[in-house]
N, C-alpha and C positions, 0 to 999 in steps of 0.2 A: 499339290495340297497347300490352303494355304494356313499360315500362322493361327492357332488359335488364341485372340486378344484379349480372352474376355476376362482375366482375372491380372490383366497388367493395368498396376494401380497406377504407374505413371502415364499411360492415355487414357483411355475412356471406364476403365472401372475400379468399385472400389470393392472390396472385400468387408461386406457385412453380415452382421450376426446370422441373417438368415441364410445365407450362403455357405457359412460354416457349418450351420445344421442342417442344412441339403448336404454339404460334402459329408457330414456323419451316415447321414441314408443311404449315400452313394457310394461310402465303402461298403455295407452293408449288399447293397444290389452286385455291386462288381464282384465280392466275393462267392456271393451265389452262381453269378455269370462263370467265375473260374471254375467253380467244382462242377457248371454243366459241359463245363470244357472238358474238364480231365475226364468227365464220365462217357462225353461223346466220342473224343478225340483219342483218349487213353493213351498218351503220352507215352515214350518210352525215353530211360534215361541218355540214352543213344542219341536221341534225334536231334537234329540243327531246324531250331525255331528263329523265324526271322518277326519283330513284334513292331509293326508300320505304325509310326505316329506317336514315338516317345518325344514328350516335353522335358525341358527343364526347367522348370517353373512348379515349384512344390508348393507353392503358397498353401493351397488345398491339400489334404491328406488323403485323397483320391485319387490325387495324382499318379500313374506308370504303375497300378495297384501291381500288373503282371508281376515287374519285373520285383515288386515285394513278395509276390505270394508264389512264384514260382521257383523250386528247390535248385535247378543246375540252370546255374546264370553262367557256365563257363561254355555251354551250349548254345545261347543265346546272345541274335545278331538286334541290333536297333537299329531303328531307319528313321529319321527326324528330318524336320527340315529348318530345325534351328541350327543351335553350336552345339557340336557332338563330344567335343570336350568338356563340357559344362557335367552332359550326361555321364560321360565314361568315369566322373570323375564324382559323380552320384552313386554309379556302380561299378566300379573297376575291376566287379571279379565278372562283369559281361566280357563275352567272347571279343567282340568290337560293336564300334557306333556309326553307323554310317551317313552321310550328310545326302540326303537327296532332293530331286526339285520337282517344284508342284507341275503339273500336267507333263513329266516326264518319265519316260522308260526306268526303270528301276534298274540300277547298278548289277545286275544278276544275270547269271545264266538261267535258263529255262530248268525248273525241276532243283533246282540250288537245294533246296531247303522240304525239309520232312512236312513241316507245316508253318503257314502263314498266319498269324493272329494280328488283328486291329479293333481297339477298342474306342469307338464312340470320334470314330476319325471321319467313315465315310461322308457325311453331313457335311465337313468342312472343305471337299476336295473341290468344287464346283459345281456345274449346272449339270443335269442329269447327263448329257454324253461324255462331261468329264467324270463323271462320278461309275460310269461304262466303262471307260477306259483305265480307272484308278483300280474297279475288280477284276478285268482280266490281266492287267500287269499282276495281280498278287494269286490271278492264278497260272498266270505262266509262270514264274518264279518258284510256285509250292506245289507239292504235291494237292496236301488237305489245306483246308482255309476255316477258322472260324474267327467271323467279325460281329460286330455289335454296331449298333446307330441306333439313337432314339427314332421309335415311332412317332409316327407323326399323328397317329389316332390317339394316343394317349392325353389325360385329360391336362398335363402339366408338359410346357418346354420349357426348356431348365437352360436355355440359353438367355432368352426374353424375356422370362420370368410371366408370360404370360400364362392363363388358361385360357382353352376355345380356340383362340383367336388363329391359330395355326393351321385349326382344322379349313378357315375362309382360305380362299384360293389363295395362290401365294403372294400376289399381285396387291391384293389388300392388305393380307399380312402385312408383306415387306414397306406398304404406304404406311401400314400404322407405327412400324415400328421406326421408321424415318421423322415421323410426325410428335412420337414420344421421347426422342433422346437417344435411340437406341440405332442410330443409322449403321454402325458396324452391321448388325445383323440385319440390316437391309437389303442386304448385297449380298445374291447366290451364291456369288464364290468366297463368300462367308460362312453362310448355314442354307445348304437346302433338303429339307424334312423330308424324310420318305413312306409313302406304305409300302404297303409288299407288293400293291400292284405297278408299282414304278421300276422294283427291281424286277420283278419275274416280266417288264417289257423290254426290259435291256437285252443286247444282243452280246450273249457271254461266251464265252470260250466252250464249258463245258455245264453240265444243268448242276443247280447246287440247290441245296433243301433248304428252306427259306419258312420261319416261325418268327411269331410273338413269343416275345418274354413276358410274363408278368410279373410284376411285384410283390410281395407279402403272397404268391399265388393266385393273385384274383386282382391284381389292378394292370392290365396293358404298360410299358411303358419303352420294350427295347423290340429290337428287330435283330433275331441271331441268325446268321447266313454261316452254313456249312457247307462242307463238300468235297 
């Protein structure tokens, strides 16, 4: 997986007003995402949750919404691929922080953990066989798995800040957004958008039940993959 940049003011972005009132929407959205968690998944206070793709960079109040909104953090493992100390020290009543590396095997035994949660990480792990291989390590690892990734049919990407433009093949996309300033997301193994027919051709471990989210109820905007 690699690093997500996009809100590190000291390289390529700056944190402005409209971003801050996107991060308002998007606690909003993320919280609805957790209570279709608890309502799918039904948590029990028992289980060892392993949550792939915690940051430490809160600039945004969006930011690791889980490890805000979920009750037994002394249950709960993090998996980053920054400094894990930064994190544990964001939440120090988590279980631990573990440091792991992009397009590698995950630190875990097979079935480790009751269930695997990643939120809005897929997108960032590589090109579609790395982004193959990043679900079935979190399904070898977990039992159940519920992840999130923005859709890529939806009318807004919230990385680029563009609309439409996502929907053109990616090849153009990624020209325009090279051409506009935005070269970090040029690059696959920065951001690559999925629909659901990109996951359901993936070669996965086990079949997993694969939905749109929508927004407000009626706008497209995530892709939640269970199982």
């Amino acid at each position: 997986m690699q690093k997500d940049k996009r809100w590190d003011i000291k390289t390529r972005h700056t944190v402005t007003t409209t971003k801050m009132i996107l991060a308002d929407l998007s606690i909003s959205v993320r919280t609805d995402q957790y209570n279709l968690f608890k309502k799918i998944i039904k948590p029990k206070r028992s289980w060892k949750i392993l949550d792939v793709g915690v940051t430490s960079d809160e600039i945004l109040k969006d930011s690791n919404m889980f490890e805000k909104l979920y009750p037994y953090q002394e249950k709960l493992t993090a998996a980053t691929i920054e400094n894990a100390k930064k994190i544990k020290k964001l939440y120090p009543k988590l279980k631990s922080v573990v440091t792991i590396k992009a397009h590698k095997k995950l630190p875990f035994k097979d079935k480790t953990f009751d269930v695997i949660v990643s939120w809005a990480t897929l997108e960032h792990t590589g090109n579609y066989k790395d982004q193959e291989f990043f679900l079935n390590e979190l399904l070898r690892v977990g039992k159940k798995v519920f992840i999130t990734t923005p859709y890529r049919g939806a009318l807004y990407e919230p990385h680029s800040g563009y609309l439409f433009l996502h929907w053109l093949p990616l090849s153009f996309f990624r020209k325009i957004c090279a051409l506009t300033g935005k070269k970090f997301w040029s690059k696959s193994e920065h951001l690559n958008p999925l629909w659901i027919s990109d996951i359901k051709n993936m070669k996965l471990s086990r079949a997993l039940y694969v939905k749109i989210f929508k927004t407000f109820n009626f706008l497209p905007s995530h892709i939640i993959i269970t199982g």
